[in-house]
C-alpha positions in Angstrom: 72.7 104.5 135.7 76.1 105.2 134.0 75.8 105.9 130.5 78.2 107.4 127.4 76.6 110.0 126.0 77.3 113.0 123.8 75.9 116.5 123.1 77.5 117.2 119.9 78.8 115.5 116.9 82.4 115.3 116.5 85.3 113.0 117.3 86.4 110.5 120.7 86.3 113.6 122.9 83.0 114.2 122.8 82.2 111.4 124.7 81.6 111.9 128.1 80.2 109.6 131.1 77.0 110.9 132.5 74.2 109.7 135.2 71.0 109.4 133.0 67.5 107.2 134.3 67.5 103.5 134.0 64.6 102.9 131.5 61.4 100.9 132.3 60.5 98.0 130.5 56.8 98.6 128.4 55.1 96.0 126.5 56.9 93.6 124.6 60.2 94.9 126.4 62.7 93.4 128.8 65.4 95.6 130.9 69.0 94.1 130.5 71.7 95.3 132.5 74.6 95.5 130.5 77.9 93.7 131.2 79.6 94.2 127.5 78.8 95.6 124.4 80.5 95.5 121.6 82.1 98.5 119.4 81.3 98.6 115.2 82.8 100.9 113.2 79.4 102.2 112.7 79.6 103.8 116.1 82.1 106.0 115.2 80.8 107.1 112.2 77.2 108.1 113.9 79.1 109.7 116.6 80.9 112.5 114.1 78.3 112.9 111.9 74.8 111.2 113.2 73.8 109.6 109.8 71.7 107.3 111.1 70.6 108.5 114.5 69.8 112.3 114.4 71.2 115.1 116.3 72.5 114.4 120.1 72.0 114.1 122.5 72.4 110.2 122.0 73.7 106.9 123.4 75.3 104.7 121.1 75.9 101.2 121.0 74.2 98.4 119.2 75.6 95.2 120.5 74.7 93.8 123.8 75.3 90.9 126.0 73.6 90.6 129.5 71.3 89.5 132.2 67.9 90.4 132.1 66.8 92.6 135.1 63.0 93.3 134.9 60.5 92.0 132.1 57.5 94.3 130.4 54.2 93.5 130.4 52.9 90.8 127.7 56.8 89.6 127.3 57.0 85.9 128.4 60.5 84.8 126.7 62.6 85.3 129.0 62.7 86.1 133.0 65.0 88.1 135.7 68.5 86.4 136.0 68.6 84.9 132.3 71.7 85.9 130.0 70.6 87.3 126.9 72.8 88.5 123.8 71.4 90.6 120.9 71.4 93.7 118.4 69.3 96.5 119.2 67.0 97.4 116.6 69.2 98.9 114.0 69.8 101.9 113.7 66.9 103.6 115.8 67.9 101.5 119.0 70.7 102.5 119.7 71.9 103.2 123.5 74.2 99.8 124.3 77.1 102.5 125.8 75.5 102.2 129.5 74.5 100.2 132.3 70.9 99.4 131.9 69.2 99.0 128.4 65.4 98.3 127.6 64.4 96.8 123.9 61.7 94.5 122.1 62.3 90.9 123.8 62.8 89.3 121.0 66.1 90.8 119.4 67.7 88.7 122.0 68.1 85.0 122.5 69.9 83.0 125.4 73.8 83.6 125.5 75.7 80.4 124.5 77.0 78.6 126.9 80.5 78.7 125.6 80.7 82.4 125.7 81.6 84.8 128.0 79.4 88.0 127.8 82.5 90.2 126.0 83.0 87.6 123.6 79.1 87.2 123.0 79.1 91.1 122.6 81.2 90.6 119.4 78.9 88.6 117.9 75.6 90.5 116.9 76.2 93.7 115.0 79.2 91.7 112.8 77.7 88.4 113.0 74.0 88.9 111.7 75.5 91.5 108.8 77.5 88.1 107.9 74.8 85.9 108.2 72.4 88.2 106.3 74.9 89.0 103.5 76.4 85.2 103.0 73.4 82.9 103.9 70.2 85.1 103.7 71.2 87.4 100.5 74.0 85.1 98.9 72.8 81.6 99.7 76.0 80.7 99.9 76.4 76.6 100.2 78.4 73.4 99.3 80.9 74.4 97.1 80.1 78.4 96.9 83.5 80.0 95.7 83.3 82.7 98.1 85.9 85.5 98.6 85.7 87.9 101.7 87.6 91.3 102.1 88.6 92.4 105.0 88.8 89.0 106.2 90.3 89.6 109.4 88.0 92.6 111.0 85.2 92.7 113.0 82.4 91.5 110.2 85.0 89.4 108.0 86.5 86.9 110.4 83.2 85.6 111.6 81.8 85.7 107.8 84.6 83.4 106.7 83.7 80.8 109.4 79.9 81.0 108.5 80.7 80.3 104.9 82.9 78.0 106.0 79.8 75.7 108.1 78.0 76.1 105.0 80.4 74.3 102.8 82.1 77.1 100.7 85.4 77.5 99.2 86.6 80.3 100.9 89.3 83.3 99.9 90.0 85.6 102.3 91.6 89.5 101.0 93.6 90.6 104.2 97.4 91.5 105.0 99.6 88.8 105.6 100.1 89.1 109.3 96.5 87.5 109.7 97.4 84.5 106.9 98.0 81.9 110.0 95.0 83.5 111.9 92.8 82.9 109.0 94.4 79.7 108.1 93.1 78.8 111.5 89.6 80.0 111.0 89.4 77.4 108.1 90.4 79.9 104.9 91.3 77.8 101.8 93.2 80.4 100.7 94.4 84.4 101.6 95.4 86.9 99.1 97.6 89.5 100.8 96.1 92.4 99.1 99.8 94.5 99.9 101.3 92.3 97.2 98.6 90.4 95.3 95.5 92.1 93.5 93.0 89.6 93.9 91.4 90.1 90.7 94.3 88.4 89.2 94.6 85.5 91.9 91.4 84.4 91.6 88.1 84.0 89.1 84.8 82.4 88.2 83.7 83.4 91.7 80.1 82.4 92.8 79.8 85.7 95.9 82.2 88.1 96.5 81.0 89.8 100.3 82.7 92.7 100.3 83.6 95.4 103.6 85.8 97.7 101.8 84.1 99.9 98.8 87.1 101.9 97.3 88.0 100.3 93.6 87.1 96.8 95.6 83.2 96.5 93.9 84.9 97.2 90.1 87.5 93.8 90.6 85.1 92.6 92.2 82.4 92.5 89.0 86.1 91.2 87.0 86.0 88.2 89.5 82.7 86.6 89.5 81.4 84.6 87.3 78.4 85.4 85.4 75.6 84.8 87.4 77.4 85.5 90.5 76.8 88.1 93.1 78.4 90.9 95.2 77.0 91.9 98.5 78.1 95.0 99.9 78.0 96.6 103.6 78.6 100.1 101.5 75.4 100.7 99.1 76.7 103.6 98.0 79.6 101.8 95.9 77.5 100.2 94.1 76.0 102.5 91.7 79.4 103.4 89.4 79.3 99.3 88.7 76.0 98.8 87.7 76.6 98.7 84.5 79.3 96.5 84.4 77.9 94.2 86.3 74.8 93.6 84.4 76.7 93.6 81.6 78.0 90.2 82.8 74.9 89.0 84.5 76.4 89.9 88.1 73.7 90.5 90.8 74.4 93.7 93.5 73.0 94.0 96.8 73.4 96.3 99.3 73.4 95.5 103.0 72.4 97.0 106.5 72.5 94.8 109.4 68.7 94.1 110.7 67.7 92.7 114.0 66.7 89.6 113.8 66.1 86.8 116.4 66.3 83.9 113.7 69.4 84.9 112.4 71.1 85.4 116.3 69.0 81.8 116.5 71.2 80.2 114.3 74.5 82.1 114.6 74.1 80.9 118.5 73.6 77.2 117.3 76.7 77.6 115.3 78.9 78.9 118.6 77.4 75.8 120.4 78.7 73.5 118.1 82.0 75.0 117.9 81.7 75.6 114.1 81.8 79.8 115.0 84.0 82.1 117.2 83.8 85.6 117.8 87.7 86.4 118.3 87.9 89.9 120.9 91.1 91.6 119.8 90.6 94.5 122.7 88.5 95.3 125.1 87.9 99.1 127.1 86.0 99.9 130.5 83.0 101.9 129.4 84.8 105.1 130.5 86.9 104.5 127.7 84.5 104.4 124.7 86.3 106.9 122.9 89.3 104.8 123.2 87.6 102.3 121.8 85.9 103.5 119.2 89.7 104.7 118.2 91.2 101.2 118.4 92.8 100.0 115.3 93.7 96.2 117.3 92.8 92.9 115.6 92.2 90.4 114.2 88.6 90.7 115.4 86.1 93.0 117.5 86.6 95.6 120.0 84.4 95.3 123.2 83.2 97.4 125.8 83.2 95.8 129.6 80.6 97.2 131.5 80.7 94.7 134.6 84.7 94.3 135.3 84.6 90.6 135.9 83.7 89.8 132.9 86.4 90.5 130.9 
C-alpha cells in the first residue's frame, strides 16, 4: 500500500511516498482502508521533532475516515463494507498518512450519514479534544459563559458549536475576517484579538478553553470568575499561572486528546442532528502531506484525500 513516511525528523521535505505492507487485522482489530484523514497541527510538530512518537521511521496521521476492509478475530462491531470514522489511539497509533490502517475496533463508530469521508476526517482529532476539554473537563451547560481562542481553527470552530448544543454563552477570540463565519456557527459574540484584548471585553467568565498559550493563560486567570476554569491544549503554560489562579479560586487543566468511542458517539449524534459541522477549509492528495501539513487556509481543518472521489 501507499503510505507517507519519513526517515528523519525535520521539515515538509522529509516526507516522502513509499510502498510499505498493508497490516493484518489481530484481535480486537479491524483493517480500514483509508479514503481521508485529516491533518492537526500536531502532525507537524511530531514530524520535526517526534515528541510524542519516537525516532522514524514513522507514519503519521491520527484522523481517519473509511470503509472497513477485513475484521480481526473476536471483533464483532462492525463488518467489511461499513464506513467508520475515528481517532487512532493517541499518540502511539499513529499511521492515518496511507492507504490501509489496522486499530482497536472500537476507536471508531459508523460515519454520519450527513458527512462525506473528508469532512468526517476533520472531525476526530479536533472534535474529541473539544468535547473532552468543554463537556468532559469543563462541564460546560445552560448558561456557561464560555470564551474560546482560536475560534476559527481546526479545534476552535467545532468547540464553539459544542458549547453552543450545550447551552452556553459563547465568545469567540479570532481576527475579524472570521466574525461573519463565527456569527454563523452561533457565536454570541467575537473579540478581534488585532484590536481588542479580551481581558478587557469581557469578565466573570465560567471556562475559558484556550488553543493558544503565549500571555493567553495569565488574561485568561484576569477573566474568570472565581470558581471558574481554564482548560488548556498546551500543559506546559500552565505552570507560570498557578499561582495566580489559585489565588482566585481558578481551576487549571491540561488537555491531550484521548481516543474515545463515547465521546466520537456523541459528537456523531450531534452531526446527525445538524447541531455540529466540521467546516474543511483545504484539502491535499496524500502525495502532498507536506503541503498540507504547511497550509495556513481556514476557517477550519485541513484534510488529506486518499480515494479522489471523495473530495
Amino acid at each position: 500500500m501507499r503510505a507517507i513516511s519519513q526517515d528523519r525528523l525535520g521539515g515538509p521535505e522529509v516526507l516522502t511516498e513509499v510502498d510499505i505492507d498493508t497490516p493484518t487485522p489481530g484481535l480486537g482489530q479491524i483493517l480500514v482502508r483509508v479514503h481521508a484523514a485529516g491533518v492537526n497541527p500536531v502532525d507537524a510538530m511530531n514530524r520535526e521533532t517526534g515528541m510524542f512518537v519516537g525516532n522514524p521511521p514513522f507514519v503519521l496521521g491520527w484522523d481517519v475516515s473509511g470503509t472497513v476492509e477485513k475484521v480481526g478475530l473476536g471483533s464483532t462491531l462492525f463488518a467489511p463494507g461499513d464506513e467508520v470514522v475515528g481517532l487512532l489511539p493517541f499518540p502511539q497509533g499513529h499511521g492515518a498518512y496511507a492507504e490501509y490502517v489496522v486499530a482497536p475496533t472500537r476507536v471508531f463508530v459508523p460515519k454520519p450519514a450527513a458527512l462525506d469521508h473528508v469532512h468526517a476526517a476533520a472531525l476526530p482529532l479536533a472534535g474529541l479534544t473539544a468535547w473532552q476539554a468543554l463537556v468532559e473537563t469543563a462541564h460546560v451547560g445552560q448558561g456557561s459563559r464560555v470564551l474560546i481562542t482560536g475560534a476559527a481553527g481546526g479545534v476552535g470552530h467545532l468547540a464553539v458549536q459544542i458549547a453552543k448544543a450545550r447551552g452556553a454563552y459563547v465568545y469567540a477570540v479570532a481576527g475579524a475576517a472570521s466574525a461573519d463565519f463565527l456569527t454563523g456557527l452561533g457565536v454570541d459574540e467575537v473579540i478581534d484579538y488585532t484590536t481588542t484584548d479580551f481581558v478587557d471585553a469581557v469578565t466573570d467568565l465560567d471556562v475559558v478553553f484556550d488553543v493558544i498559550g503565549h500571555d493567553y493563560p495569565s488574561k485568561a486567570v484576569q477573566a474568570l470568575k472565581p470558581g471558574g476554569i481554564l482548560v488548556s491544549t498546551l500543559p506546559q503554560s500552565l505552570p507560570d499561572v498557578a499561582e495566580s489562579a489559585t489565588g482566585k479560586g481558578i481551576r487549571l487543566a491540561g488537555l491531550f486528546v484521548e481516543a474515545d468511542r463515547l465521546g466520537m458517539t456523541e459528537l456523531a449524534k450531534l452531526v446527525s442532528d445538524g447541531r455540529l459541522q466540521p467546516v474543511v477549509a483545504a484539502t491535499f492528495p496524500l502525495a502532498d502531506a507536506g503541503q498540507a501539513q504547511s497550509s495556513k487556509a481556514g476557517p477550519g481543518k485541513t484534510v488529506l484525500t486518499v480515494v479522489e472521489d471523495d473530495s
